[in-house]
N, C-alpha and C positions, 0 to 999 in steps of 0.2 A: 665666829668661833674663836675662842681666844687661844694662845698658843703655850705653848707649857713653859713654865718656869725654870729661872736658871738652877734652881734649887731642886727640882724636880727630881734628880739622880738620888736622892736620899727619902726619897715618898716610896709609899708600899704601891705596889703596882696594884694600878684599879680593875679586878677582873669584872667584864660585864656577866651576869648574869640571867638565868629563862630557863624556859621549860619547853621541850619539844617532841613528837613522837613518831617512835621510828619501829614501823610496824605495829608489834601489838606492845611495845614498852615505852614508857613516858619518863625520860631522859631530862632529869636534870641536869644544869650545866651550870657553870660557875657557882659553886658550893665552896666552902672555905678549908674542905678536906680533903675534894673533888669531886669529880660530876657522879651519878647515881642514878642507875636507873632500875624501874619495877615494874613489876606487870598494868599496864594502864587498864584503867577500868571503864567500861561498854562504853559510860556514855559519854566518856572524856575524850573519844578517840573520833579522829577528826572525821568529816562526811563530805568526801570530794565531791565537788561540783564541776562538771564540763562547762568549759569557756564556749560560748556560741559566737557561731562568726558574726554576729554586730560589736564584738568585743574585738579589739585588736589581739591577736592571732600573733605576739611578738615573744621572744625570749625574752628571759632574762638580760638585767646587768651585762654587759660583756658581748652581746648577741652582735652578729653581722649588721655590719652597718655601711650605709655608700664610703667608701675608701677619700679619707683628704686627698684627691692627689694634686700635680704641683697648680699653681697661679701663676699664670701671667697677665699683664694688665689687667686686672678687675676679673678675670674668665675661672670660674668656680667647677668643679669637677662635672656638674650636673649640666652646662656646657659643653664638654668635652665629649661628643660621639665615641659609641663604641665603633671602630676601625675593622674592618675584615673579621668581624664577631657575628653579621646576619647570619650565615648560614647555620653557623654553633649556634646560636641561640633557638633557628628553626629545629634543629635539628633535635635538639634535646627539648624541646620544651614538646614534640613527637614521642619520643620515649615515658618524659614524666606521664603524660597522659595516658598513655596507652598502662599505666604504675609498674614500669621499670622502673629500676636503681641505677646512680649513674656513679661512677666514680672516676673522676678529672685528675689527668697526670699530667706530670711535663715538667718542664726545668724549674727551679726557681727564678722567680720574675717574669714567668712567661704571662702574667696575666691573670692566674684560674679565680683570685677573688673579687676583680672587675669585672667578669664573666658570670660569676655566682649573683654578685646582686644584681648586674643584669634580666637574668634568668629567673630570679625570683621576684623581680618586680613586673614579670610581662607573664608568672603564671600564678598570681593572683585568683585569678577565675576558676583555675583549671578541676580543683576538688572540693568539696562543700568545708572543707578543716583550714582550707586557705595556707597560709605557708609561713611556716615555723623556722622561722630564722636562729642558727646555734654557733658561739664558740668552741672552734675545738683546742684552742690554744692551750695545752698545758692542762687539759680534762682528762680524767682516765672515762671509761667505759660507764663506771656507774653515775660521775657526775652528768655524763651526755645525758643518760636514759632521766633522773631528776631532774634537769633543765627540760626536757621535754617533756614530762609529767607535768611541771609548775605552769610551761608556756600553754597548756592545753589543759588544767584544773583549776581550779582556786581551791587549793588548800595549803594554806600560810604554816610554816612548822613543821610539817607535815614529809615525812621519806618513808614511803613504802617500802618493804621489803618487795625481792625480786617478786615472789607470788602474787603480792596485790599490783607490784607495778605491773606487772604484766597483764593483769586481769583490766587495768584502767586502761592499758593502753591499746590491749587489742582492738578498739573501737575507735582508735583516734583512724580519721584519714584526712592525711591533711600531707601534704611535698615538704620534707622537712630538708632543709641545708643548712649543712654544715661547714662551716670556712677551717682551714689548718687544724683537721682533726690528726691526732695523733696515735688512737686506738689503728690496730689494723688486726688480717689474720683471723684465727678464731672471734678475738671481740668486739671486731666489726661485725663479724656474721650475727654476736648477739647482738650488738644493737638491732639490727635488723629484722632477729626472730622476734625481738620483743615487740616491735610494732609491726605487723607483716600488711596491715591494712594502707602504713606506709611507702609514698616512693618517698628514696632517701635521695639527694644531687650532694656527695661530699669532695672537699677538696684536701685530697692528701698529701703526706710529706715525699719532694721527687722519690727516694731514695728505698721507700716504703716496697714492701714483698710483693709479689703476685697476688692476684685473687686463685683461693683454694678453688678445687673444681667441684661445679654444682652451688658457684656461688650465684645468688642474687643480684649481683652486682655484676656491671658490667664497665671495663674501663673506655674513657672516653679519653683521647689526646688534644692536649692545649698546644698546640704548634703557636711559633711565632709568627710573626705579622710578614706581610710583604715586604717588596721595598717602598712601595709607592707610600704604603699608609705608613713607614717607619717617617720617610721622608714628611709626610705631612702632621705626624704628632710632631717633629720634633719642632715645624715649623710653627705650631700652634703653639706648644710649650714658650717657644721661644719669644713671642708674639709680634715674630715680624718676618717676612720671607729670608729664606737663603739664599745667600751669593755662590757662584760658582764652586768659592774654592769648597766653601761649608755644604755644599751637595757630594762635593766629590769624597768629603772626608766622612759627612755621615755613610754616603753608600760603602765604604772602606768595612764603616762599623757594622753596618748590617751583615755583611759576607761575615765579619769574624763574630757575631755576636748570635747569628741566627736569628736576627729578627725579635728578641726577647723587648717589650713593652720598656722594663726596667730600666734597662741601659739607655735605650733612648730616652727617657722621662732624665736619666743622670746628666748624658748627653746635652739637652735642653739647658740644665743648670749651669752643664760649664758655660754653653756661650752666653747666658746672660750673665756669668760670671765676667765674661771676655768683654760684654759689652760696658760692663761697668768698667774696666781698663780702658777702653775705649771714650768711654761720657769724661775721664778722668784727661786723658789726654787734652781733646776737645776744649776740655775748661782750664785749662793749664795755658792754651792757648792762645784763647779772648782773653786769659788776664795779662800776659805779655804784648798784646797790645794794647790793653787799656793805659798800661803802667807807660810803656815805652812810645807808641803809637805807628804809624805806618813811616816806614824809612822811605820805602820804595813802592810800588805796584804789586801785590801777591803774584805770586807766579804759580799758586793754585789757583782751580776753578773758585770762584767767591761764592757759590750754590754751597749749603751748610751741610746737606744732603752726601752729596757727592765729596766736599773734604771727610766729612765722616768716616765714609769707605773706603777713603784713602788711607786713613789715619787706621781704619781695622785690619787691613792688609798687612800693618807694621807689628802686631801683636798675631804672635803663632798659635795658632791652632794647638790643643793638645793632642800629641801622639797615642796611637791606637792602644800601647800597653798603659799609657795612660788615661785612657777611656775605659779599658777595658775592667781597669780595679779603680775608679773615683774618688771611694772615700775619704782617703785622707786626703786627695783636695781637694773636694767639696768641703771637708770640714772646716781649712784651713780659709777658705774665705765667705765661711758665716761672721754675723755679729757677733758680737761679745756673748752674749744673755743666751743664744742659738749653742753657741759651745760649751757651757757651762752645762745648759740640759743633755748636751749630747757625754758631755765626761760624767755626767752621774748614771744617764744610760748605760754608758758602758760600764760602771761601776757596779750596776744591779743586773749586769747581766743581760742588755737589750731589751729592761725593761724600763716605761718612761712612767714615773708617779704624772699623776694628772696634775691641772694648774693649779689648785687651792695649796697644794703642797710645796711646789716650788720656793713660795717667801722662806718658809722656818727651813728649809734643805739647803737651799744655794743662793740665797737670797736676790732674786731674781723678781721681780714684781709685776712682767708682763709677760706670763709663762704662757698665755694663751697663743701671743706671737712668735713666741718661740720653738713653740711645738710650731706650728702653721710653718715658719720659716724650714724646720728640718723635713718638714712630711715635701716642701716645693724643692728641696733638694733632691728629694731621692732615697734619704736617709731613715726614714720611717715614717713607718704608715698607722694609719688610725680606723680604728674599728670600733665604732659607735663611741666613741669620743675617748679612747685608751691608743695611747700609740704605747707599740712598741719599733726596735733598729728592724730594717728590713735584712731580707735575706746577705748571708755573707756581709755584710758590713760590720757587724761587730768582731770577725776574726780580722779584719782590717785594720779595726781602730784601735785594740786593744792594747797593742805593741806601743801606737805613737800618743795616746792619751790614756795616761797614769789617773789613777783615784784622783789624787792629791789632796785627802781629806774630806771629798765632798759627801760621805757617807759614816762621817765620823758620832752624827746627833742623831743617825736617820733613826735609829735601832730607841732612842729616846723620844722622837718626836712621837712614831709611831705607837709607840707603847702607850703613850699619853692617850694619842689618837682613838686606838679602837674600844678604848675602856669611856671614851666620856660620851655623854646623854645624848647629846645633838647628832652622834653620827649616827643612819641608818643602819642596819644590816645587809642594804644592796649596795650600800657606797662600801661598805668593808669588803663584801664579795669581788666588787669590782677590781679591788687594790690587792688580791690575794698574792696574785705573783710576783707586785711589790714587793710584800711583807716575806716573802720566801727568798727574795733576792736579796732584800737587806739582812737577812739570818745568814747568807752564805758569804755575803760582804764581811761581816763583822766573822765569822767563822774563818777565812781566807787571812783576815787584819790579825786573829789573836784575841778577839775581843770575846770571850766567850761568857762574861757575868752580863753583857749587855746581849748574847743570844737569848740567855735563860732566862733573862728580864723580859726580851718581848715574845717569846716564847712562851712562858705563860699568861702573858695579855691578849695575845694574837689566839692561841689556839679553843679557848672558850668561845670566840667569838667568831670564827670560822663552822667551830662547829656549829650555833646557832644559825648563822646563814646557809647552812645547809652546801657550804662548798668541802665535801670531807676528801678529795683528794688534798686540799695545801691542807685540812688538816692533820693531816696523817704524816705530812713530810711536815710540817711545823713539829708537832709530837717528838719524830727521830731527830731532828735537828735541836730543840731542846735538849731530848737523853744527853746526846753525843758533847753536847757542850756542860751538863751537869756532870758528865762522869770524868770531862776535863777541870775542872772547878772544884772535883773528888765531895761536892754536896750530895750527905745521903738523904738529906730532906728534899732538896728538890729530884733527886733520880727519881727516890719512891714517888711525888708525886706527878712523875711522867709515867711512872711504869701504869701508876692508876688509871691515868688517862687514858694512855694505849689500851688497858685491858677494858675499861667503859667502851670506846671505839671499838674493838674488836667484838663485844658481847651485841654492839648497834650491828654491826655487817655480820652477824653469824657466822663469827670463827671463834667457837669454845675452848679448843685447845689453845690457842695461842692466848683468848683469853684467862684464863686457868693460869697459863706462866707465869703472865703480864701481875695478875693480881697478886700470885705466892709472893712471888716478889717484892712487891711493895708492901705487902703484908710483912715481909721480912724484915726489911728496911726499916719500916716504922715501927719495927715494933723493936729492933735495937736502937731506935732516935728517941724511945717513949711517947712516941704521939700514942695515947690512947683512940682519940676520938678519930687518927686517922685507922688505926688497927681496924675497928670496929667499922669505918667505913667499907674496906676492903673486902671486911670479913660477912658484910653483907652481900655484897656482890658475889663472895663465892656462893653463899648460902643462897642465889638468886638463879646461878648456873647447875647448883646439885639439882634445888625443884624441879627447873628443867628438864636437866636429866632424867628424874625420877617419873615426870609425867610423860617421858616418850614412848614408853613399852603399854602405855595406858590407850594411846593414840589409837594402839595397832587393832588392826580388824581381828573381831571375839570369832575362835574358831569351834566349825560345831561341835556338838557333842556327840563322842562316838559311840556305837553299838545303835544307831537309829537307823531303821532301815531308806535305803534311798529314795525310795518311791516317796516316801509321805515323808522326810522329809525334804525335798523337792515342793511338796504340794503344800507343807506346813509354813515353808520360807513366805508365800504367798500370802498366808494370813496374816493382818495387823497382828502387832502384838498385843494388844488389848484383848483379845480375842484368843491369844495360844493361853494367855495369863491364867484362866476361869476352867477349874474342871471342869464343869458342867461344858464348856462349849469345846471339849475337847473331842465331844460327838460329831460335832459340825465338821471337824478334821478328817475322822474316820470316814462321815458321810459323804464330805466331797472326794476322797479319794477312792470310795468305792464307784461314787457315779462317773468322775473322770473317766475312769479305766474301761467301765461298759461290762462288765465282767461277771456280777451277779446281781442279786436282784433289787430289789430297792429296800431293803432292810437286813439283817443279820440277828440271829439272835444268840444269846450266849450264856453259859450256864459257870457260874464262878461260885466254887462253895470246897472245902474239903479240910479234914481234921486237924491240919495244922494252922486253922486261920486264929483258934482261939490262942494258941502256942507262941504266936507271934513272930515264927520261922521261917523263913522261904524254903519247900523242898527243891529248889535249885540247886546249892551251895549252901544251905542250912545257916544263913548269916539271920542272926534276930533282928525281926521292923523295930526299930524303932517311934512307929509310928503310933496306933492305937489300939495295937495288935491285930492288923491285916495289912497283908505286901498290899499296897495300891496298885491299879495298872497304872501305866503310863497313859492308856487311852480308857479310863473307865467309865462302866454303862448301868445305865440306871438298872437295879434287880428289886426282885420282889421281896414282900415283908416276911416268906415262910422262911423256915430253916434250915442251915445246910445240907445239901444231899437229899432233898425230898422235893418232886416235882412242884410243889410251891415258890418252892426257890428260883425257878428259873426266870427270865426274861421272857415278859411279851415279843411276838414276833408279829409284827403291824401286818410284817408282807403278806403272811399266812392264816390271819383270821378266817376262818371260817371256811378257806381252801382248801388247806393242808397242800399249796404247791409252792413255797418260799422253799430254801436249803434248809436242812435239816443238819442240825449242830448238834451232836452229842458228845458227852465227854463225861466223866465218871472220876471220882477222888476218892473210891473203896481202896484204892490200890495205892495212892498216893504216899502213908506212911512206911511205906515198904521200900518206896523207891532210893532209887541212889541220890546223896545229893548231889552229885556232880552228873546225874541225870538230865539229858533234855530231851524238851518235849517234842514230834516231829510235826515239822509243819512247812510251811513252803518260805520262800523270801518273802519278805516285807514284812514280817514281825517286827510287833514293839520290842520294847528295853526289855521286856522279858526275857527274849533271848537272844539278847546283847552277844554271846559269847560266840554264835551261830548264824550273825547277821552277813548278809549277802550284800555289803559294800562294797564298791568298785578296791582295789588292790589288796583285800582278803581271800584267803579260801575259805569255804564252806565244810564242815566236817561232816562224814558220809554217817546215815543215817544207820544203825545194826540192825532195826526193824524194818519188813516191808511196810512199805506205803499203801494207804487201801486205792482202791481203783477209782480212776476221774470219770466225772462224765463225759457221756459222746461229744465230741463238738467242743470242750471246752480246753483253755488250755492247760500243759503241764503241771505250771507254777501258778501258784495262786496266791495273791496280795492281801489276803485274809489275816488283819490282827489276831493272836492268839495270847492268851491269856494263860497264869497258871493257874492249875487249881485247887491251889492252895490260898487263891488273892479271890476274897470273893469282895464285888464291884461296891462302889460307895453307896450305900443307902441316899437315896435323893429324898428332897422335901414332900414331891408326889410320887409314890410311887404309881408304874401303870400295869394296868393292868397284866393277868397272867393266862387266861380264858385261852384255849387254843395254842398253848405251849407244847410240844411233842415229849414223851418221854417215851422210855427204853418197856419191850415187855414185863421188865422186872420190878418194876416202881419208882426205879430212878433216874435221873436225868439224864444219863448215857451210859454207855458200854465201854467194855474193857477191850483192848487187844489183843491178842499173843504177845505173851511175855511180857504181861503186866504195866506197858506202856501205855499211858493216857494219850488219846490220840482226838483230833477235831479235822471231822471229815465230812464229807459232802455225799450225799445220800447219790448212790450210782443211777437211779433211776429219776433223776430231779432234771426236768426238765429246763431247755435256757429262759431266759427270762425274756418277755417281750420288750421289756424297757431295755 
């Protein structure tokens, strides 16, 4: 890949562009007015696939990886025995199984991400999801929860909202660890809820709060090593035994240092520091004899061995407050090319760009060794091939090693960087806290047209990688240098960005600001085409708005009596849809109940059907001049008010022992309209006004009620009709043969005081069904 041009400071910055989808909206990103997103449509929306474990079972870019630590003669980490770690490792790898949650405390340096990938490479076996290795360097909450969605789906582009992440992940089980997570508190505990099929083994920051009570987690303590095992790392770091005096000075260091892994691995450094004072002497020595040659007889041992350690006895040991902070002199006797990486480190922050980057940064050409060199000091550690400074060495070094320029082009190179073809979107991901350290560098320097510069190269292309924590802090880091710059082109189009980001993670109000804003802006800059951008996105959040109350569950309709509708919820809706099958309704809630008999029959006719009135409330149908019932029943083809008219009763052909229905409409135009008719609970809408709903009252009836039969009960669930609404004529009508009327030729009787009444014949025996 070729490196950018000295001319390059006067080029438009290249943004990368794509299209990605984050929930149910399909997010463009690098657009020339800003990113944009709409409702994505069914079939564009991606279909997660579960990773099986013949797949590797690995995080993302950036994920836990064996720790460089230091070299001595040829002897590679994977070498190096874990030390006084067997029984932690039994012990927890007991817990994960059993899917406890562990969470590892302890000092800084004690160890806990040597531990971690221990622990994760010996519980391989342990769950059929295998074991999900995650950074937590500098991740907020929702980046954890998408790194473990990615490492456990294949869907490329793809960020769930919490609802589907959740739904994907309750199924995940699989031991997932986390190295230097940073969430704690409440949004530890969501990670956790959000995968509960998970054990989680994280390793948190010393400093970090309690676990809440009724957590899931349970803290586990990283103590420090022995003496014996401090004594034999530093022996193996160093790669050659300890002489007395170097036993008695490291044991010195263990009492004050508490056995911490770290310091010893520093420790190691200085005496192969010492020892190379020591090769120096030595060869200083053979060359004054070669030159001069023997005067006399040496009056040391001639064994090369033994002058050796003579000659180490003559260079001091360092003192324990000099053991005990190292860094600035370990730093002071690395190479050249070792220092250089380490003054840019400290320059971004304790963050090290990987080796491809070193030539165009510090020009440096064997960055690979150079990291290697600081990881065998002590000075930083590497995680899946990313170092950054280790713990406390960057407040150490920050005093005695100055910038000095070395992050003067970074803010350029990078910019070049994330916009050209050849780089992935997982090599971008991996460089995130680069790219956020060189924004805070040049922000510290003054430099703020080279933040907004790679601030808007960097932040499309974050977002695409799906790392939206740096992009979120790229975005304000941007603003904060646009509105020092007093650019109202570039503020509007950070405010745009933030308010896209904010409409991705569903926060409308802030998105709503974000957007007025820029709306604002551009539209005193005149950018039309950016207006109109904006002005979508609001018109994108109203929609929203306006289909939330659509969402909400349809509540019933009132004045339906509870029994039936209870028993009506029941029916499809295909089924409530169909007058005709609104029989079926009535009929199962008569047989439900056990109540009467296996049919009903019912007489609907009276003077006001031609009028088109309801004598209810005197309100005109509408309809085709007859009130419908709500549950209407087939009637025969004679005429109002003449036993013709009535409904076949199946139950009672030919028995005469079905209930016996009568009811009369001579009296109907007399009545009041604000009349009603008496009847028991569970009437239809008829009489809505009178229905016996759970937190209603029921209005007391002026007329007696006529008398029930023996044995049955009070209240009777008998739909009542008025009768005034005589029933829909059906296609067949059925038969009328054995219909009961009144001695007087009509379909029923009156009451006292002119109240149409539907009642049940006192001597009507129970039914045997």
């Amino acid at each position: 890949m070729a490196q950018p041009s000295p001319d390059s400071r006067q080029e438009p910055v290249r943004t990368r562009g794509g299209e990605l989808v984050s929930g149910g909206l399909l997010v463009g990103v690098g657009a020339p007015d800003g990113s944009e997103a709409r409702p994505c449509p069914e079939e564009w929306r991606p279909q997660p696939r579960r990773i099986g474990r013949s797949e590797p079972a690995r995080g993302p870019a950036g994920g836990v990886g064996r720790a460089v630590g230091p070299l001595a003669l040829g002897a590679g980490p994977a070498d190096l025995p874990m030390l006084d770690r067997e029984a932690d490792i039994a012990e927890l790898l007991g817990l994960l199984a059993e899917g406890r949650s562990i969470r590892l405390v302890g000092q800084a340096g004690s160890g806990r991400s040597a531990l971690l990938s221990a622990v994760a490479e010996a519980a391989a076996d342990l769950t059929p999801g295998g074991v999900v290795q995650l950074c937590g360097h500098r991740r907020t909450v929702s980046d954890l929860l998408q790194d473990l969605f990615a490492a456990t789906h294949h869907a490329p582009g793809y960020r769930p909202d919490p609802g589907q992440l959740a739904a994907h992940l309750a199924e995940v089980g699989a031991i997932v660890v986390i190295d230097a997570a940073e969430p704690s508190g409440a949004e530890l505990e969501q990670l956790l809820a959000t995968a509960p099929r998970c054990a989680f083994l994280i390793s948190a920051a010393p400093d970090g709060p309690p676990l809440p009570a009724g957590s899931r987690l349970q803290d586990h303590l990283v103590a420090g090593l022995s003496r014996g095992a401090c004594l034999a790392l530093t022996a193996r770091l160093a790669g050659r035994p300890l002489d007395v005096a170097e036993k008695a000075w490291a044991v010195d260091l263990w009492f004050e240092s508490e056995g911490l892994p770290l310091r010893f691995v520093q420790a190691a450094a200085l005496l192969r520091q010492r020892d190379v004072s020591v090769d120096a002497l030595v060869a200083a020595e053979d060359d004054r004899m070669d030159v001069f040659g023997a005067v006399a007889e040496p009056a040391h041992d001639p064994d090369p061995a033994i002058r050796e350690n003579e000659l180490r006895r003559t260079v001091p040991l360092p003192s324990v407050p000099e053991t005990a902070a190292p860094a600035v002199r370990l730093a002071e006797g690395l190479s050249e090319p070792a220092q250089a990486v380490l003054r840019l480190a400290v320059a971004l922050g304790g963050e090290c760009p990987t080796a491809p980057h070193l030539p165009a940064l510090i020009d440096v050409g064997q960055g690979e060794a150079a990291l290697a060199e600081l990881a065998d000091a002590g000075l930083a550690v590497s995680v899946d091939g990313h170092h950054r400074l280790t713990a406390g060495a960057l407040e150490l070094l920050a005093p005695h090693w100055p910038a000095r320029g070395c992050v003067d082009g970074a803010a350029q190179h990078f910019a070049w960087w994330v916009g050209h073809s050849s780089v992935t979107l997982e090599q971008i991901a991996a460089e995130a806290e680069v790219v956020v350290g060189v924004l805070l560098a040049d922000r510290a320097a003054g430099r703020h047209d080279a933040v907004v510069r790679l601030a808007r190269a960097a932040a499309p292309a974050l977002a695409l990688s799906l790392r939206w924590g740096a992009w979120e802090r790229v975005l304000e880091l941007g603003l904060e240098a646009a509105r020092r710059t007093a650019s109202p082109v570039d503020q509007a189009w950070f405010h745009h960005e933030a308010g896209v980001y904010a409409i991705c993670v569903r926060q409308p109000s802030r998105a709503i600001a974000e957007l007025e804003t820029a709306l604002t802006l551009r539209a005193a800059a005149g950018e039309q085409r950016g207006v109109a951008a904006a002005g979508r996105m609001l018109d994108l959040l109203r929609a929203e708005g306006r289909q939330l109350p659509a969402a909400a569950p349809a509540v019933a309709a009132p004045g339906r009596a509870p029994v039936i509708r209870k028993i009506a919820a029941r029916v499809p809706a295909g089924l409530k849809s169909s007058r005709r099958r609104r029989v079926a309704v009535v009929s199962t809630a008569v047989l439900a109940l056990g109540v009467f008999g296996t049919a009903v029959a019912m007489s609907m006719s009276g003077p006001d059907a031609a009028k088109g009135t309801d004598p209810r409330d005197g309100r005109p149908d509408h309809g085709s001049g007859a009130q419908e019932s709500p549950y209407p029943l087939p009637t025969g083809s004679g005429g109002a008010g003449t036993a013709g008219a009535g409904p076949g009763s199946p139950a009672g052909q030919g028995s005469g022992q079905g209930p016996t229905v009568s009811g009369s409409a001579s009296h109907a135009s007399s009545a009041s309209p604000t009349h009603r008719l008496s009847s028991s609970p569970g009437a239809g809408e008829s009489q809505a006004p009178q229905t016996s709903a759970p937190g209603r009252t029921q209005q007391p009836d002026p007329q007696p009620q006529p008398p029930q039969p023996t044995g049955e009960p009070s209240k009777s669930p008998t739909p009542s009709h008025s009768p005034s609404s005589p029933a829909t004529t059906p296609s067949t009508p059925p038969a009328t043969s054995g219909a009961p009327t009144s001695p007087s030729g009509t379909a029923g009787a009156t009451t006292p005081g002119g109240q149409n009444s539907l009642s049940l014949s006192s001597s009507m025996p129970r039914s045997s069904s």
